[in-house]
Backbone as JSON Lines, residues from 0, in Angstrom:
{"i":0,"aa":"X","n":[0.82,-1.19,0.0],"ca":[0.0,0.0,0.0],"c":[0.87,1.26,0.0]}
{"i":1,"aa":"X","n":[2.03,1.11,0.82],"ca":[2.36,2.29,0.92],"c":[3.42,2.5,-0.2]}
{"i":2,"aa":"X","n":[3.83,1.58,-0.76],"ca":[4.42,1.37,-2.33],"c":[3.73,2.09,-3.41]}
{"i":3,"aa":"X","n":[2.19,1.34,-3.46],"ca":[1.5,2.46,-4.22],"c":[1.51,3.74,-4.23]}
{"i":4,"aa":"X","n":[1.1,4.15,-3.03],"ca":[0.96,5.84,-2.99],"c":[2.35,6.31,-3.04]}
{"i":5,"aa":"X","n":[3.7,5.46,-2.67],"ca":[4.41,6.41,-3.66],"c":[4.59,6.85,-4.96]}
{"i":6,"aa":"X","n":[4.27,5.26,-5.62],"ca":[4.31,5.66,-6.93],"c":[3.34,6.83,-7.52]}
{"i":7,"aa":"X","n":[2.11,6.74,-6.58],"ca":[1.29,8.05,-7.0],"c":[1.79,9.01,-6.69]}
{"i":8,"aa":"X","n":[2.97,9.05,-5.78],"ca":[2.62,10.73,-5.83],"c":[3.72,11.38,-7.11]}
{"i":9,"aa":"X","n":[4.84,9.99,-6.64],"ca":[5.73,10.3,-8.1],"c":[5.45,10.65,-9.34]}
{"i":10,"aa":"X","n":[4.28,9.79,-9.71],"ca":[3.36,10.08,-11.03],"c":[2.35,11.23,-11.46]}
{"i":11,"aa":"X","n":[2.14,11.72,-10.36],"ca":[1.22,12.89,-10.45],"c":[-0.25,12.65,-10.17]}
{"i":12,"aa":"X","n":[-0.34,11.4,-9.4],"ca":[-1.6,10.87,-9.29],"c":[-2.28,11.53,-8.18]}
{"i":13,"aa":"X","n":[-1.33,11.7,-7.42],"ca":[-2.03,12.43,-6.33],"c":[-1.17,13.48,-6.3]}
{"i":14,"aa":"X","n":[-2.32,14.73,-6.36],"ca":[-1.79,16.06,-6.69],"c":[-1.62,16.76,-5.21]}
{"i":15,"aa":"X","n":[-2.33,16.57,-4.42],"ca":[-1.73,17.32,-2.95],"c":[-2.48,16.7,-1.72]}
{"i":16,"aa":"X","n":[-1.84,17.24,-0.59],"ca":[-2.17,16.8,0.39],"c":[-3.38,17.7,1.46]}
{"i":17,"aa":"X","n":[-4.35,17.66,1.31],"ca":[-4.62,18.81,2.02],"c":[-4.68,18.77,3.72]}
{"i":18,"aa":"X","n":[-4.23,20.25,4.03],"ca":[-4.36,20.13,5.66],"c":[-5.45,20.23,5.96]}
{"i":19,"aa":"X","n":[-5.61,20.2,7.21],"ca":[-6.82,20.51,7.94],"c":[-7.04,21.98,8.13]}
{"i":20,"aa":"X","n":[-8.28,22.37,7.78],"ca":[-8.6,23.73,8.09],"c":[-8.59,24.32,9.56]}
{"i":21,"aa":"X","n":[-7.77,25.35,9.99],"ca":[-8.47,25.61,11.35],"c":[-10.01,25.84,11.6]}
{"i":22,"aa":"X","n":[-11.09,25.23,12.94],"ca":[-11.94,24.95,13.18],"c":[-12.69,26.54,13.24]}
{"i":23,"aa":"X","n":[-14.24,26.58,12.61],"ca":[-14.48,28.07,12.93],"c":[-14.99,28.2,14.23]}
{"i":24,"aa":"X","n":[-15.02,29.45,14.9],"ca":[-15.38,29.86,15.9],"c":[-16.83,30.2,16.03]}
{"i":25,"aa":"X","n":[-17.03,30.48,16.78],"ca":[-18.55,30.72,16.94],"c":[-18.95,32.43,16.71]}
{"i":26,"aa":"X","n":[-17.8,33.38,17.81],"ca":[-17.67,34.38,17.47],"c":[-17.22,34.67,15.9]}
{"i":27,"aa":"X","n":[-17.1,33.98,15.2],"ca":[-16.61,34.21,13.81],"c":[-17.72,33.94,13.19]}
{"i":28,"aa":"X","n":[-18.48,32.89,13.22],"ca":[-19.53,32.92,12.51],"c":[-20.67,33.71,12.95]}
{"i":29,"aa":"X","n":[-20.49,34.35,14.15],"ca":[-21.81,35.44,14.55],"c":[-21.14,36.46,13.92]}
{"i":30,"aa":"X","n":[-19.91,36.81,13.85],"ca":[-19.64,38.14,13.43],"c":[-20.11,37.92,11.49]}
{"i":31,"aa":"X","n":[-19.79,37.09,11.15],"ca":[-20.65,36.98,9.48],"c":[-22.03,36.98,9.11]}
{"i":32,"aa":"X","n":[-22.17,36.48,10.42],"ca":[-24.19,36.82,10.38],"c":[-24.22,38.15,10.54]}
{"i":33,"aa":"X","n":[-23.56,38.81,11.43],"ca":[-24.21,39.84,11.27],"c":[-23.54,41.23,9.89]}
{"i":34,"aa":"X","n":[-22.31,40.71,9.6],"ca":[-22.31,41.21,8.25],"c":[-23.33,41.42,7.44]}
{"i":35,"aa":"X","n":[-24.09,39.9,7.0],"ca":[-25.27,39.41,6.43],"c":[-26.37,40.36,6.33]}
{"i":36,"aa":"X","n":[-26.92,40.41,7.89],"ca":[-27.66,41.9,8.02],"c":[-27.33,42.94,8.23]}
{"i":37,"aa":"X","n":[-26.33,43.24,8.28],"ca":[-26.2,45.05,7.77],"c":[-26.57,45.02,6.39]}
{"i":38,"aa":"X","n":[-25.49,44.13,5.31],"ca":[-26.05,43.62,3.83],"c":[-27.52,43.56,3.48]}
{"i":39,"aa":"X","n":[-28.24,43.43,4.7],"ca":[-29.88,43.44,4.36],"c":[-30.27,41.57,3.73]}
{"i":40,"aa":"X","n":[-28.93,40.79,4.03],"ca":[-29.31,39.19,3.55],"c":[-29.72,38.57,5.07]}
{"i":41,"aa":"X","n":[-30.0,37.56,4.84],"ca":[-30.36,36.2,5.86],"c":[-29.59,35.52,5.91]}
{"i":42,"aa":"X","n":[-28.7,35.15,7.07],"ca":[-27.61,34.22,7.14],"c":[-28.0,32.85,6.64]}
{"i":43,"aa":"X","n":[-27.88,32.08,6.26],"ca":[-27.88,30.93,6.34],"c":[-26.53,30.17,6.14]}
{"i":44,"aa":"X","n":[-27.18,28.55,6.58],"ca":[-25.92,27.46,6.5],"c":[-24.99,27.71,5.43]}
{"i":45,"aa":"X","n":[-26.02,27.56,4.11],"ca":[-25.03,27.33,2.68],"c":[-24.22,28.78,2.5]}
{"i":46,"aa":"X","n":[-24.97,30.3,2.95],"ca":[-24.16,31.23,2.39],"c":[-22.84,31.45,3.08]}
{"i":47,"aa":"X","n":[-23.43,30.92,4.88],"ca":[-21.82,30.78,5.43],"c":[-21.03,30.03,4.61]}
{"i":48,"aa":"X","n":[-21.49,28.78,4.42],"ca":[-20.39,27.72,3.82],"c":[-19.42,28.64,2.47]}
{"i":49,"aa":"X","n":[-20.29,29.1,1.73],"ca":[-19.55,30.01,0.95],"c":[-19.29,30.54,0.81]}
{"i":50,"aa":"X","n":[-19.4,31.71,1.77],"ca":[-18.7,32.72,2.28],"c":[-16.98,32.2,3.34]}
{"i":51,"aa":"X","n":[-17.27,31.02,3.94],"ca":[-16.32,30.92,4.76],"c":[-15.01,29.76,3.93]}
{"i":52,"aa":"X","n":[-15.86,29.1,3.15],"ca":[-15.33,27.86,2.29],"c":[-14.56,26.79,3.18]}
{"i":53,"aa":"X","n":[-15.09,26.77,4.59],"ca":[-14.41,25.58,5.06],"c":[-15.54,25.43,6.21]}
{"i":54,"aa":"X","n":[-15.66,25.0,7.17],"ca":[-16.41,24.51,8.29],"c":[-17.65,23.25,7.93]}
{"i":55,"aa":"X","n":[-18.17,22.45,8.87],"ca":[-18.94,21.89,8.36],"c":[-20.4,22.27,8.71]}
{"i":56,"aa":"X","n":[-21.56,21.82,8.1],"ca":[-22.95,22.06,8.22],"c":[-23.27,22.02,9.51]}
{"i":57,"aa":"X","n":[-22.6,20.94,10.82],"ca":[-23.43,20.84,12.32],"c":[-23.13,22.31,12.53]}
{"i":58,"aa":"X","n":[-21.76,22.33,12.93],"ca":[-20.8,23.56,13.54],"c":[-21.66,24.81,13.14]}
{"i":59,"aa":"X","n":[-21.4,24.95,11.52],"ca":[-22.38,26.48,10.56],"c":[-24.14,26.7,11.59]}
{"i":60,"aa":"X","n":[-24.88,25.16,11.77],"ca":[-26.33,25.17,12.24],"c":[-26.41,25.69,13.26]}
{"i":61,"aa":"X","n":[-25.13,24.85,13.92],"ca":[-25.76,25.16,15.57],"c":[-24.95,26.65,15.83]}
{"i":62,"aa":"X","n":[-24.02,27.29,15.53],"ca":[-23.31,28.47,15.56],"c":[-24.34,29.56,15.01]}
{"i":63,"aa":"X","n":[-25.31,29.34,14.2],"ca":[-26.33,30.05,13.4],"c":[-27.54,30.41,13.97]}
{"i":64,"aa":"X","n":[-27.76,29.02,14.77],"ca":[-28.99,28.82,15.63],"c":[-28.46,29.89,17.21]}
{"i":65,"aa":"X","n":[-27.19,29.43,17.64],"ca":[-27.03,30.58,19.14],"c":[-26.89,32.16,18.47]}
{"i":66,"aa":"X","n":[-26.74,32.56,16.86],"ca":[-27.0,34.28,16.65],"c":[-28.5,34.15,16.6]}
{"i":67,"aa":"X","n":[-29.19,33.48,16.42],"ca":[-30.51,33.67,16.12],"c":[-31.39,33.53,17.49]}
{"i":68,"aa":"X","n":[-30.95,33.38,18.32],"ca":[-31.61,32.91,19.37],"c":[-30.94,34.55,20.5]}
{"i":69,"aa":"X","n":[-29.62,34.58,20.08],"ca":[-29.42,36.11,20.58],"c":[-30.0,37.52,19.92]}
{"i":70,"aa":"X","n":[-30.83,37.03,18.97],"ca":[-31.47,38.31,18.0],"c":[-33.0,38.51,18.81]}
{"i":71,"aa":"X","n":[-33.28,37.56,19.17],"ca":[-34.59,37.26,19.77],"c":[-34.78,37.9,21.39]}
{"i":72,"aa":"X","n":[-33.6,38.13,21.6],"ca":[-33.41,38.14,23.23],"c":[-33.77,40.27,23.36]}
């Protein structure tokens, strides 16, 4: 196995390695929500995701769900 993946990487088969993204914060994703609305948009999951291009969907929900629950207060 590990024969193979050298030969891949020698070959160009496998083009890179990727790291791990650092994890987003919570304060980071409230501070993009509220970008969002000054912008006059609606935060959501997917526009974080593409706005931030890394984190995953739980983290984006539930980080989305505690600004929304502080908008209410």
């Amino acid at each position: 196995m590990i024969l193979n993946t050298q030969k891949q990487l020698r070959s160009g088969l496998i083009m890179s390695i990727k790291k791990p993204s650092k994890p987003l914060t919570e304060a980071e994703i409230h501070t993009m929500c509220e970008q969002f609305r000054e912008n006059g948009q609606e935060p959501t999951v997917l526009t974080l995701l593409e706005k931030f291009g890394r984190g995953g969907k739980s983290t984006l929900t539930k980080y989305l769900r505690t600004w929304k629950g502080l908008q209410n207060n």
